[in-house]
C-alpha positions as CSV (number, residue, x, y, z in Angstrom):
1,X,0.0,0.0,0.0
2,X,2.7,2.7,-1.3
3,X,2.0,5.2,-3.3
4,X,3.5,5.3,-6.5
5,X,3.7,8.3,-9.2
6,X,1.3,7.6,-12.4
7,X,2.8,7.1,-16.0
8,X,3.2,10.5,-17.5
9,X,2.4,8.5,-20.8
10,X,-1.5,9.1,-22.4
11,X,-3.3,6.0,-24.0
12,X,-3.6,7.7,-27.2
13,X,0.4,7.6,-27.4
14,X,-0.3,4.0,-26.6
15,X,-2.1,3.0,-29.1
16,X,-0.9,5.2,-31.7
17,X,2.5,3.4,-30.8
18,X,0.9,0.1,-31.2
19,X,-0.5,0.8,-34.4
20,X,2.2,1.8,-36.0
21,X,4.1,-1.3,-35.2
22,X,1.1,-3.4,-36.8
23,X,1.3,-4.7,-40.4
24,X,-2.4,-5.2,-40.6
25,X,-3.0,-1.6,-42.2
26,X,-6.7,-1.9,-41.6
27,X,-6.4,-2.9,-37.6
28,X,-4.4,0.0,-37.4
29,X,-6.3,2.5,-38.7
30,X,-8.9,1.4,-36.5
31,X,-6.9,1.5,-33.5
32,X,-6.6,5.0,-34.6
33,X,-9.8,5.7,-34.9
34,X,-10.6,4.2,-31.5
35,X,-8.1,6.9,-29.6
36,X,-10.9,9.2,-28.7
37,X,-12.7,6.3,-27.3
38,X,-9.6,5.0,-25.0
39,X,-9.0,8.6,-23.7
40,X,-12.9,8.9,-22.7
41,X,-12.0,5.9,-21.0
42,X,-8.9,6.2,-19.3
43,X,-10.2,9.4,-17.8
44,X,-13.5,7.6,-16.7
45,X,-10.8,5.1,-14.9
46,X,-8.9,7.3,-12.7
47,X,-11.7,9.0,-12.0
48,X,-13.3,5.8,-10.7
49,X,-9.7,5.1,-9.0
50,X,-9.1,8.3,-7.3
51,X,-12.6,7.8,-6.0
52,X,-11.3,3.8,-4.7
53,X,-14.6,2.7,-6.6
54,X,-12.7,0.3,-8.7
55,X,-14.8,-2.7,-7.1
56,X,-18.1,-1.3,-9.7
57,X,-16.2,-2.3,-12.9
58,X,-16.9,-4.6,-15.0
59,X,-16.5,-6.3,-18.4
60,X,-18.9,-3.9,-20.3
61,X,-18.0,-0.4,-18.2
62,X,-15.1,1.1,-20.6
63,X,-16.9,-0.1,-24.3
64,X,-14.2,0.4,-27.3
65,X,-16.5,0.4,-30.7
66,X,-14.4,-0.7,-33.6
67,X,-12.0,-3.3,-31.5
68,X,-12.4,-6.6,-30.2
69,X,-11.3,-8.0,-26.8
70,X,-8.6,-10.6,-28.7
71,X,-7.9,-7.3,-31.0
72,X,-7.3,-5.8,-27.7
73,X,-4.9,-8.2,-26.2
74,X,-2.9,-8.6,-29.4
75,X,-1.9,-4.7,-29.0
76,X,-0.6,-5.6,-25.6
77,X,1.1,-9.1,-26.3
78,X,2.0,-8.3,-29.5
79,X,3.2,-4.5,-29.5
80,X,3.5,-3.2,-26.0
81,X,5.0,-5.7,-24.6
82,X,7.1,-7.1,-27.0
83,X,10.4,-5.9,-27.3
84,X,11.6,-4.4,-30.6
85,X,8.1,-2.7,-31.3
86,X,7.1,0.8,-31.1
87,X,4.8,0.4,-28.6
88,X,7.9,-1.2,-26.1
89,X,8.9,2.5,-25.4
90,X,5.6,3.3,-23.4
91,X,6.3,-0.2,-21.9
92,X,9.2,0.8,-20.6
93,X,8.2,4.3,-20.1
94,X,5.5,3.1,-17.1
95,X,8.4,0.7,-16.0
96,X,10.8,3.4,-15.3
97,X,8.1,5.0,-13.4
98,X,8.6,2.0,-10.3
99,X,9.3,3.4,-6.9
100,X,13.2,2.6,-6.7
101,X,12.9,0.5,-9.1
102,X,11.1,-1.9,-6.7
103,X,7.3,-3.7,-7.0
104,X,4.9,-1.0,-6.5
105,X,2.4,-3.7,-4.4
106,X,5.8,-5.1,-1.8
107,X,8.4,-2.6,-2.3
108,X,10.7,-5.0,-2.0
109,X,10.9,-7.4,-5.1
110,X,12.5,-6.3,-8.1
111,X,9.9,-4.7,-11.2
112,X,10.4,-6.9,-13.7
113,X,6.9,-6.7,-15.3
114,X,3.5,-4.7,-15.4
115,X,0.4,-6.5,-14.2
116,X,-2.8,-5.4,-15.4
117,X,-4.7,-4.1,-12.3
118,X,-8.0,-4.8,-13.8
119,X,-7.0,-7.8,-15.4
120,X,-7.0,-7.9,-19.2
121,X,-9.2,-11.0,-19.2
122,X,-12.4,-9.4,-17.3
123,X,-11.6,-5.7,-19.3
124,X,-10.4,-6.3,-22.3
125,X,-10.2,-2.7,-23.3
126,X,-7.7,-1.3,-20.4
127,X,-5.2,-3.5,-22.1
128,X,-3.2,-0.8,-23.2
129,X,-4.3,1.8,-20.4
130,X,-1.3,3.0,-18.9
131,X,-3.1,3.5,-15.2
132,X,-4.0,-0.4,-15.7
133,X,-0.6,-1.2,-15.8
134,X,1.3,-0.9,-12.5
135,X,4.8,-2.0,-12.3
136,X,5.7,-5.3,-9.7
137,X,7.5,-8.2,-9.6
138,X,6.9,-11.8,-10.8
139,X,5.9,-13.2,-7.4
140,X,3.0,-10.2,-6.7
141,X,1.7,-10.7,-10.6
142,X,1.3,-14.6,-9.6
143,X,-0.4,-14.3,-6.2
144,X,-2.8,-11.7,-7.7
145,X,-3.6,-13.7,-10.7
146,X,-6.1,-13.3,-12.7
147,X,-8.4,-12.6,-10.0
148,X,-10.5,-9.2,-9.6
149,X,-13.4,-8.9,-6.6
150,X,-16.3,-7.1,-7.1
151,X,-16.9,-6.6,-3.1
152,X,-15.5,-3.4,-1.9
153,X,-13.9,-4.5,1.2
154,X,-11.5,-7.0,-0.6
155,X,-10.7,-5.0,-3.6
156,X,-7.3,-3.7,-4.1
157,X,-6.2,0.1,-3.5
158,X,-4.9,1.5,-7.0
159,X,-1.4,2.4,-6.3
160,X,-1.4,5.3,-8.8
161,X,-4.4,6.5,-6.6
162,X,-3.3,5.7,-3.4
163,X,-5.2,7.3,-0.3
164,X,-3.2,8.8,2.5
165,X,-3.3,6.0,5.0
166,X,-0.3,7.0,7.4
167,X,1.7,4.4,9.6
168,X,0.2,0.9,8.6
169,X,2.8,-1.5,8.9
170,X,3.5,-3.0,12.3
171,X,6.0,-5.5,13.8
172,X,6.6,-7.4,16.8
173,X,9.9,-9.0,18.0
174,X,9.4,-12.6,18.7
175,X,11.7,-13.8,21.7
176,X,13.5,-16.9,20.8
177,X,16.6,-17.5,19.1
178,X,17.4,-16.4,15.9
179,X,16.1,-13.4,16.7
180,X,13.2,-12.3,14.3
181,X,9.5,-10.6,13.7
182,X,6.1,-10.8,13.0
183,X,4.5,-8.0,10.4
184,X,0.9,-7.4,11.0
185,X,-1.5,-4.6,9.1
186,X,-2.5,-1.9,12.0
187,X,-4.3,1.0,9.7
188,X,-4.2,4.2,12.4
189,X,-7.1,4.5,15.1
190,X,-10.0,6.6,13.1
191,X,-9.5,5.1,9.7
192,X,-12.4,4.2,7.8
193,X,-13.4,0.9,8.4
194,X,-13.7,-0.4,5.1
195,X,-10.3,1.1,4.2
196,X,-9.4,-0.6,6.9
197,X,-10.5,-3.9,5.5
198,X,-8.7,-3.1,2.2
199,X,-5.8,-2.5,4.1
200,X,-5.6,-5.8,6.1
201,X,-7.0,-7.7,2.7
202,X,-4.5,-6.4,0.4
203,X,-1.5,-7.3,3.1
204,X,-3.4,-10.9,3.5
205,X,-3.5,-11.5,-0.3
206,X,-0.1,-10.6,-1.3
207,X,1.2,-12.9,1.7
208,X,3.5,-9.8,2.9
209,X,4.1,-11.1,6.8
210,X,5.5,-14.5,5.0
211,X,7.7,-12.4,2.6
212,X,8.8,-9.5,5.1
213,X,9.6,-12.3,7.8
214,X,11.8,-14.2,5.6
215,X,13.6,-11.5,4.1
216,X,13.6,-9.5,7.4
217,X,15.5,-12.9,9.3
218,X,19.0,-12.3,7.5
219,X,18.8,-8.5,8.4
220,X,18.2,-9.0,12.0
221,X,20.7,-11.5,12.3
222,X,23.4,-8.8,10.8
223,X,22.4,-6.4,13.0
224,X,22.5,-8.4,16.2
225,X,25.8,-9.5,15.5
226,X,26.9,-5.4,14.6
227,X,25.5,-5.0,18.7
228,X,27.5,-8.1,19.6
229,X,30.5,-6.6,18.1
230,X,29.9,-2.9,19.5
231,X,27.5,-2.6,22.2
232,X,28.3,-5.7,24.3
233,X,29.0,-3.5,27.0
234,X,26.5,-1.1,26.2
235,X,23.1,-0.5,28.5
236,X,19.4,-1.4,27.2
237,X,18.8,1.9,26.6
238,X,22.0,2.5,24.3
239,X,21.5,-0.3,22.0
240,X,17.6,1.1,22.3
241,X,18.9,4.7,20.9
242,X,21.5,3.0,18.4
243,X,18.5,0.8,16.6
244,X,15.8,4.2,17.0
245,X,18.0,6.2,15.5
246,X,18.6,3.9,12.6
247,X,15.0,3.5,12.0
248,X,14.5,7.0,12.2
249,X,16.1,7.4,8.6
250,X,14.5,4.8,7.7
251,X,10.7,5.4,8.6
252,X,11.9,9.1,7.5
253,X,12.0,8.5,4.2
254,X,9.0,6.1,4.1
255,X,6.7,5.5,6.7
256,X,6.0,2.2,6.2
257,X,9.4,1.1,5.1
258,X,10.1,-2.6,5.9
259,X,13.5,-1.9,7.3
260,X,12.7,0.9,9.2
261,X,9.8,-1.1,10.9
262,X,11.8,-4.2,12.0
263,X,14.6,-1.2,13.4
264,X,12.0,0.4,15.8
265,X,10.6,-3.1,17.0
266,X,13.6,-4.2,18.1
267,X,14.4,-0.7,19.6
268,X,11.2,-1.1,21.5
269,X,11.5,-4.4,22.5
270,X,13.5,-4.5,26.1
271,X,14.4,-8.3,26.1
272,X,16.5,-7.7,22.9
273,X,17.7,-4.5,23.7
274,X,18.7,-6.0,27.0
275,X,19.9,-9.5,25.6
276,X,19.0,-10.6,22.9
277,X,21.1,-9.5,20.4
278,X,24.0,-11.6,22.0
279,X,22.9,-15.3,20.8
């Protein structure tokens, strides 16, 4: 649930792009023709996003006269995404556009592809939609699938509309040896409950307390043995101001930032601060 700047890129560069990588003449000039179609569209789209209505849509909400669904898809499989076609630059042009370069649902694997957030299979005509396409990595594209719910509480926030949703991400030292965490989904007190539920849903779906625990364990382990090394001597409440001040930078850049959250759980937890960082 980070928010992550649009794509800059239109849908009428899109498919202008795609159609001028197309051999069939006659396809083309109808994905031309379609342009002032796709804009309507795309602006009915955000609108619905920025409005976190994007549980209404379905198959028939964003008609294209003039193209087919398997028209549709082509554009996508055969000249956006593929490499050596026009319509790769607008690819790569909502690529670029991932937060550090990182998956815009985990921040932490790398972007390697764009999933379509209303999947091409249900919409065929946000195929080629630049605010459909959000940049993530191969393991967030597989757990979301093909899937798509139509109940509010379990639908997805849009990450190029994201809501303000402050301090979300929570961890809790677990006290056993190695040292690591558990990562929970705590929306603030006064959030809206069904944001709430998105929240918690979302987290839940993508499997993020698996993936932050595992990739959290090696980290922990570094850092206990950097306290070993420097701060066996130290009190509880210096190894306590050592790992706040670390997550500090952290949670300054990024509220929610993995790294900085595992930092100020171990800074507030007293049994590692005390002792166990010295397994």
């Amino acid at each position: 649930m980070w928010a992550v700047d649009p794509p800059s890129v239109t849908v009428a560069q899109a498919a202008q792009a795609c159609a001028r990588g197309l051999r069939d003449r006659e396809l083309a000039a109808r994905v031309t023709a379609s342009v002032p179609a796709l804009t309507f569209n795309s602006a009915a789209f955000r609108t619905t996003t920025g409005t976190h209505q994007q549980h209404t849509i379905k198959a028939t909400t964003y008609p294209v006269p003039g193209l087919s669904g398997a028209e549709m898809h082509r554009l996508y499989r055969g000249q956006l995404a593929k490499a050596g076609r026009p319509g790769r630059e607008v690819y790569s042009q909502i690529m670029a556009g991932a937060r550090h370069g990182l998956c815009s649902y985990c921040q932490y694997g790398q972007a390697k592809t764009l999933d379509h957030f209303v999947p091409k299979t249900l919409v065929a005509t946000l195929s080629i939609e630049p605010w459909n396409l959000v940049p993530c990595c191969h393991q967030c594209n597989h757990h979301l699938g093909n899937g798509y719910s139509t109940d509010a509480e379990h639908q997805l926030l849009h990450p190029y509309n994201m809501p303000h949703l402050g301090r979300w991400l929570q961890a809790e030292v677990v006290h056993a040896f190695p040292v690591s965490v558990e990562f929970t989904a705590q929306p603030p007190a006064g959030t809206d409950p069904q944001l709430r539920a998105r929240v918690v849903n979302q987290f839940n779906s993508l499997d993020l307390a698996n993936l932050y625990a595992i990739v959290s364990a090696q980290e922990i382990t570094g850092i206990s043995r950097t306290l070993a090394t420097y701060f066996a001597s130290a009190t509880t409440e210096q190894v306590s101001e050592y790992l706040q001040e670390l997550a500090d930078g952290a949670l300054d850049e990024n509220e929610n930032s993995r790294r900085g959250v595992v930092l100020e759980a171990l800074a507030n937890d007293t049994w590692y601060c005390t002792n166990g960082f010295l397994d």
